[in-house]
GULO-41988 format. One record per residue (C-alpha): residue number from 1; y, z, x. Coordinates in steps of 0.2 Angstrom, whole numbers. Each point is the difference from the previous one (the first is absolute). Layout:
% residues N
<num = NUM; py = Y; pz = Z; px = X>
...
% end
This chain:
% residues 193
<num = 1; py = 380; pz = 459; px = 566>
<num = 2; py = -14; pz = 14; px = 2>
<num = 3; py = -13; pz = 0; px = 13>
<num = 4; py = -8; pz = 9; px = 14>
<num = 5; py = 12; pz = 3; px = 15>
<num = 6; py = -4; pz = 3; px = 17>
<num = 7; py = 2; pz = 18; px = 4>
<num = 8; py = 6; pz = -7; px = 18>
<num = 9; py = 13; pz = -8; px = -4>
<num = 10; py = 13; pz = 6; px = -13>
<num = 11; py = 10; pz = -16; px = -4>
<num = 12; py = -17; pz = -11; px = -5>
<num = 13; py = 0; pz = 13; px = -18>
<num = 14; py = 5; pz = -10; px = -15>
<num = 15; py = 17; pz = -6; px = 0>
<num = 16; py = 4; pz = 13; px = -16>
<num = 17; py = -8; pz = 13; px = 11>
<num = 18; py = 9; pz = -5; px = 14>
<num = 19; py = 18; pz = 0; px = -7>
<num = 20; py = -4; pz = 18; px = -7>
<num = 21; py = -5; pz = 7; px = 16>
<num = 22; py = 13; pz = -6; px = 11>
<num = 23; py = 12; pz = 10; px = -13>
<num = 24; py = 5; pz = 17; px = 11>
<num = 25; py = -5; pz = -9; px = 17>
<num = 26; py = 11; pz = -3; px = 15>
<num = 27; py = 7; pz = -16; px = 6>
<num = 28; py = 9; pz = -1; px = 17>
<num = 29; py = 6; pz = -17; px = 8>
<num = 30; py = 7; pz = 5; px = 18>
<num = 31; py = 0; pz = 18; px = -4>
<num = 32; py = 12; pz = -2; px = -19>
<num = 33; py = -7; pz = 2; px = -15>
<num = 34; py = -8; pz = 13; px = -12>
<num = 35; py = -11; pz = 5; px = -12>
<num = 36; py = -5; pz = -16; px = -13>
<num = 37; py = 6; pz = 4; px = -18>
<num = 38; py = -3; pz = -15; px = -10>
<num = 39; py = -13; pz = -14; px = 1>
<num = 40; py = -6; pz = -16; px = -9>
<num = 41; py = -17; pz = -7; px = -1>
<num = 42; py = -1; pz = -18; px = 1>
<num = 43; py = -18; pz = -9; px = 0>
<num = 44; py = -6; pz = -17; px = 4>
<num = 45; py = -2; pz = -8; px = -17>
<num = 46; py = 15; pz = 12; px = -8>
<num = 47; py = 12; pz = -16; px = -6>
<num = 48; py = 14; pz = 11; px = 7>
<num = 49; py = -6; pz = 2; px = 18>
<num = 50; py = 5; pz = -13; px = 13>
<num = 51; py = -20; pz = -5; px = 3>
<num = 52; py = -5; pz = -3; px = -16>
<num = 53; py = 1; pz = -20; px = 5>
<num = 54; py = -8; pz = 3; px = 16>
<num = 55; py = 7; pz = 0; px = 19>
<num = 56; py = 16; pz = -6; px = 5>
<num = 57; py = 10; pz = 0; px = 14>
<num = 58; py = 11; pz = 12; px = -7>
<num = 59; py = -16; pz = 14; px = -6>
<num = 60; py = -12; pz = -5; px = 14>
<num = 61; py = 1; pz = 21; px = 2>
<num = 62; py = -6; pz = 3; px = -14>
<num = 63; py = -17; pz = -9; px = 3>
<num = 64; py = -3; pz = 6; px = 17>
<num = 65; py = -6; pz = 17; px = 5>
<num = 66; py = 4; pz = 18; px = -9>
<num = 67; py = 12; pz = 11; px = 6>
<num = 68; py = 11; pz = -13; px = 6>
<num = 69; py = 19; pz = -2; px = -6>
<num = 70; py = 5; pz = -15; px = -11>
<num = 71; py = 21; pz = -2; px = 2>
<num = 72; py = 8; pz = -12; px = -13>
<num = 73; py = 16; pz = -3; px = -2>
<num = 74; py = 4; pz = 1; px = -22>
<num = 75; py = 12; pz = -14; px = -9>
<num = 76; py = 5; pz = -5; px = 20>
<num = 77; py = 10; pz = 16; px = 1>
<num = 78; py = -12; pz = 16; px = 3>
<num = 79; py = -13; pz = 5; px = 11>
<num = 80; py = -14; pz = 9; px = -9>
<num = 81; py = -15; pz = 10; px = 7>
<num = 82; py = -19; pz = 0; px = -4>
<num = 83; py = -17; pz = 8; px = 4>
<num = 84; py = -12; pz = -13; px = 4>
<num = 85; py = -17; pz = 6; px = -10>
<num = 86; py = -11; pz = 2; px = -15>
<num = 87; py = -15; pz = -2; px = 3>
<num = 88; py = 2; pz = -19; px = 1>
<num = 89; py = 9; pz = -13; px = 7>
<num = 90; py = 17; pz = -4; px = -10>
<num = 91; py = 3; pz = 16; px = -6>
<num = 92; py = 16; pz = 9; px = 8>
<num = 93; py = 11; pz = 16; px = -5>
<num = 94; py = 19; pz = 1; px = -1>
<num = 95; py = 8; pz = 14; px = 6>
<num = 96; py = 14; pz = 2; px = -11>
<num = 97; py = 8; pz = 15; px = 6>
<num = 98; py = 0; pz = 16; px = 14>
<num = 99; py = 8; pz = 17; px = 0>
<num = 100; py = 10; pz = -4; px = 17>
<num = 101; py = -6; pz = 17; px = 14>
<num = 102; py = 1; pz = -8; px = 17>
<num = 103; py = 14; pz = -13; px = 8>
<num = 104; py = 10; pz = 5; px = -15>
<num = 105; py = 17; pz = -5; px = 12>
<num = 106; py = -8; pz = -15; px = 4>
<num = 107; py = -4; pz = -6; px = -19>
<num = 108; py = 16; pz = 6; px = -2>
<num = 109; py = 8; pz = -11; px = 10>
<num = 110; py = -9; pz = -15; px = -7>
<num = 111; py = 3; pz = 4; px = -18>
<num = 112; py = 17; pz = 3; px = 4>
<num = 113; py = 0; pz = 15; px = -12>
<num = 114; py = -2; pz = 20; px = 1>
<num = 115; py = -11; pz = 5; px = -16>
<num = 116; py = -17; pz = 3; px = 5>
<num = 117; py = -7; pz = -3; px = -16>
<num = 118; py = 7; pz = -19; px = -1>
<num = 119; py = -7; pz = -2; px = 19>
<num = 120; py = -17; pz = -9; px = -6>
<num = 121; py = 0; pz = 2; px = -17>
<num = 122; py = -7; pz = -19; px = -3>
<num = 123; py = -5; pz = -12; px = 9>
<num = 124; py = 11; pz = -10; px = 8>
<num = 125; py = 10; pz = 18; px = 3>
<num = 126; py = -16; pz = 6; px = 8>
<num = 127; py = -3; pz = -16; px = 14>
<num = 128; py = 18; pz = -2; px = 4>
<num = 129; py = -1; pz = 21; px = 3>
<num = 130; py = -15; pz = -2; px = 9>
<num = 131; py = 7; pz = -14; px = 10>
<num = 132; py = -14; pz = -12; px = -7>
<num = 133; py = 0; pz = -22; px = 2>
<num = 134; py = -11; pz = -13; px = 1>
<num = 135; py = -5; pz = 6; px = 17>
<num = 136; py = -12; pz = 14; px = -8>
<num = 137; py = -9; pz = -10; px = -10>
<num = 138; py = -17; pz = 1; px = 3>
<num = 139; py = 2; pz = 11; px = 13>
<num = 140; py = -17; pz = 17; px = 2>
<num = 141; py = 10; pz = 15; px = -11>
<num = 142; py = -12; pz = 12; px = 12>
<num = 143; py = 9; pz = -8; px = 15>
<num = 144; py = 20; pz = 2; px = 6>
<num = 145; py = 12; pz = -2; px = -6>
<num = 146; py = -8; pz = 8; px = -16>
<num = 147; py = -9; pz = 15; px = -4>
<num = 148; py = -9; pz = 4; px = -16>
<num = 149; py = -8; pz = 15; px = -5>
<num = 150; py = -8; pz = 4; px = -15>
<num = 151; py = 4; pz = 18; px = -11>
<num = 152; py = -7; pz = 11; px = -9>
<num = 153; py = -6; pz = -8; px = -18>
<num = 154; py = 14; pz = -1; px = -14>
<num = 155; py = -10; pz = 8; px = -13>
<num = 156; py = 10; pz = -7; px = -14>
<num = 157; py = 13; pz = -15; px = 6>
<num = 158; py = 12; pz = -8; px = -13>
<num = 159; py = -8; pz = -17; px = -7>
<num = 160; py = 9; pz = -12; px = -8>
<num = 161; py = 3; pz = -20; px = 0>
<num = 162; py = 6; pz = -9; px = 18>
<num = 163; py = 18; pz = -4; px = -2>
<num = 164; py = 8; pz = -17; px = 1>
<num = 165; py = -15; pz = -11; px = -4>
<num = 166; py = -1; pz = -13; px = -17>
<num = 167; py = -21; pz = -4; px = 5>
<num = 168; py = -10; pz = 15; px = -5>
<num = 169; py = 12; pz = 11; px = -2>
<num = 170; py = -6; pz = 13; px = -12>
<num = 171; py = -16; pz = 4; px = 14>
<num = 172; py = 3; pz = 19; px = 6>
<num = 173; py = 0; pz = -4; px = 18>
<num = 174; py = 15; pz = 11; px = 6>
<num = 175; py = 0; pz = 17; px = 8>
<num = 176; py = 11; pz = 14; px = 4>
<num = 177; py = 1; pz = 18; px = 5>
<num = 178; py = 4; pz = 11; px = -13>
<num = 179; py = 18; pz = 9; px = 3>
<num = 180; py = 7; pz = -11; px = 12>
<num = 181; py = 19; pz = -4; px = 2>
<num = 182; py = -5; pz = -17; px = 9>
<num = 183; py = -7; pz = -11; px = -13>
<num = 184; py = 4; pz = -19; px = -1>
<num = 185; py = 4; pz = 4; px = -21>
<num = 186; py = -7; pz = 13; px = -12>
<num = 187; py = -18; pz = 0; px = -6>
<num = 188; py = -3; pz = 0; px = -19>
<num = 189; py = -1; pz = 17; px = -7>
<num = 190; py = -18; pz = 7; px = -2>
<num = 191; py = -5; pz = -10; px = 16>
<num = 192; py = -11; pz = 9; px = 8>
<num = 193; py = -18; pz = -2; px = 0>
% end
């Protein structure tokens, strides 16, 4: 998962590297959303990720080009949201929660609840806040109805194991920001690296 990235484009980093830096970066759709507290790295021949078998109709996302979203929905219920990058085709990033700063009425709304903190704290919290469906997938995360704008650097982000996986599940591919409220579930203690 390590290699040279283009300096150009920030999404073609390593997947790893990918799903750290997105930690602390905004993520509007239609002008809702927030700051990205919690990632997930997922790379093309990780026996977890959804590409690991190659292209289907359902990940053809994830094997076109970086910086594109990949929207699937989870056990027919849930919408989930992810980064198209990596350095290499197959390789994606699940956003797995946002501390909610703009369009908060209109998550509210959809979430049908008033705590802030449970807005988008997980996945499918986070696309049915954000109003996400099928129709986004594969859509250009530069281009409306998203915006996506990188932060400052996390110096030291929590690490830990991705969650709700059986394949690979011990790899230290998940992210988040030290402190937050918004998280999907609690890090491991002495998590961050």
């Amino acid at each position: 998962m390590t290699g040279p990235a283009d300096p150009a484009d920030p999404f073609a980093r390593p997947v790893v590297d990918l799903a750290r830096a997105l930690v602390g970066a905004t993520l509007l759709v239609d002008g809702v959303g927030g700051v990205i507290v919690e990632t997930e790295a997922y790379a093309r021949h990780d026996p977890a990720s959804h590409s690991c078998r190659g292209p289907t109709p359902r990940n053809r996302a994830m094997f076109g080009p970086a910086g594109r979203a990949y929207v699937y929905r989870s056990y027919g219920i849930h919408w989930c949201f992810n980064v198209v990058g990596g350095g290499e085709p197959g390789c994606a990033v699940l956003v797995r929660a946002l501390e909610p700063t703009q369009g908060l009425d209109r998550m509210r709304a959809r979430r049908r609840l008033d705590d802030p903190r449970l807005l988008c704290a997980g996945p499918g919290r986070l696309a049915q806040a954000l109003g996400l469906d099928a129709s986004h997938d594969g859509l250009d995360l530069g281009r409306p109805p998203f915006a996506l704008a990188f932060g400052a650097e996390v110096p030291a982000p929590l690490v830990g194991p991705r969650i709700g996986i059986s394949r690979n599940a011990d790899a230290p591919w998940r992210f988040g920001l030290p402190g937050s409220r918004c998280l999907s579930k609690p890090f491991p203690r002495a998590a961050p690296r």
